[in-house]
N, C-alpha and C positions, 0 to 999 in steps of 0.2 A: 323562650330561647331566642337568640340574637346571632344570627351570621358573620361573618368577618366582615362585613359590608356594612352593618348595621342593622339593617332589615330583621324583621321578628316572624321568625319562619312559622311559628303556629297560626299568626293572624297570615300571612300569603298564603297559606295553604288553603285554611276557609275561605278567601275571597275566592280562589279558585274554583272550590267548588260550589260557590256558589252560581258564579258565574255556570259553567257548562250545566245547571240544571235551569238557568232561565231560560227559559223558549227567547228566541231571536223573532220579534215585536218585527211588524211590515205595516206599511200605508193601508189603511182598510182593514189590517185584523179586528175582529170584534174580541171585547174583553168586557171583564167583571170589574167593577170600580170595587177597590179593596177598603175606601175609605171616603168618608164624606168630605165633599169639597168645600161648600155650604150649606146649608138649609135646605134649598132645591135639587140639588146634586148629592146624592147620599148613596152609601154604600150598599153594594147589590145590584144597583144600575146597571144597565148597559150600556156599554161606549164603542166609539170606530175610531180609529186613530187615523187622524186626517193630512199628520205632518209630524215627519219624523225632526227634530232639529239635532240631535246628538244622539248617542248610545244612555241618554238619560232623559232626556227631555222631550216630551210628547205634544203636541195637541191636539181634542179629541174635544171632540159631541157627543150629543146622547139626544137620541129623537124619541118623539112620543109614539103611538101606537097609530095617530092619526097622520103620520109622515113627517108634522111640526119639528120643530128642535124646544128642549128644552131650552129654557133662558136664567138669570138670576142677574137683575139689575140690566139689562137690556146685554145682556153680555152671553153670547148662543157658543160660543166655541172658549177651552179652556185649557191653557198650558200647566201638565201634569208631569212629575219625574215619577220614575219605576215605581216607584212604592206603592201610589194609587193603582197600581192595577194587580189583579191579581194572577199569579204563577198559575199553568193548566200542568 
């Protein structure tokens, strides 16, 4: 279905709600990685979100059990959009 606007009212509707069931993500939330990033970064991890840059765009670590940061190619921090992480 298509509004007098042009707009496709069944697709605005689902992004709606999708939107108000995503928790609203803060500096330091901890989260589930939904998805492998590469090789070392793999899904089920755990991450801190270090730096918000948008309503999509994240950067976030994931430390070891000994304080470390995980790395992958000397590279300790990693810019993620929503998808990687998963909805509580």
């Amino acid at each position: 279905m298509v509004s007098a606007d042009g707009f496709q009212i069944p697709v605005l509707r689902q992004a709606a709600a999708v939107k108000r069931n995503m928790k609203t993500l803060k500096q330091y939330d901890v989260f589930i990685l939904a998805k492998d990033i590469n090789s070392a970064i793999i899904s089920g991890m755990q991450g801190v979100i270090l730096e918000i840059w948008d309503e999509s765009a994240f950067e976030v670590e994931f430390v070891k059990d000994d304080g470390t940061n995980y790395q992958y190619e000397g590279q300790s921090t990693f810019t993620i959009d929503r998808s990687f992480i998963k909805s509580n």
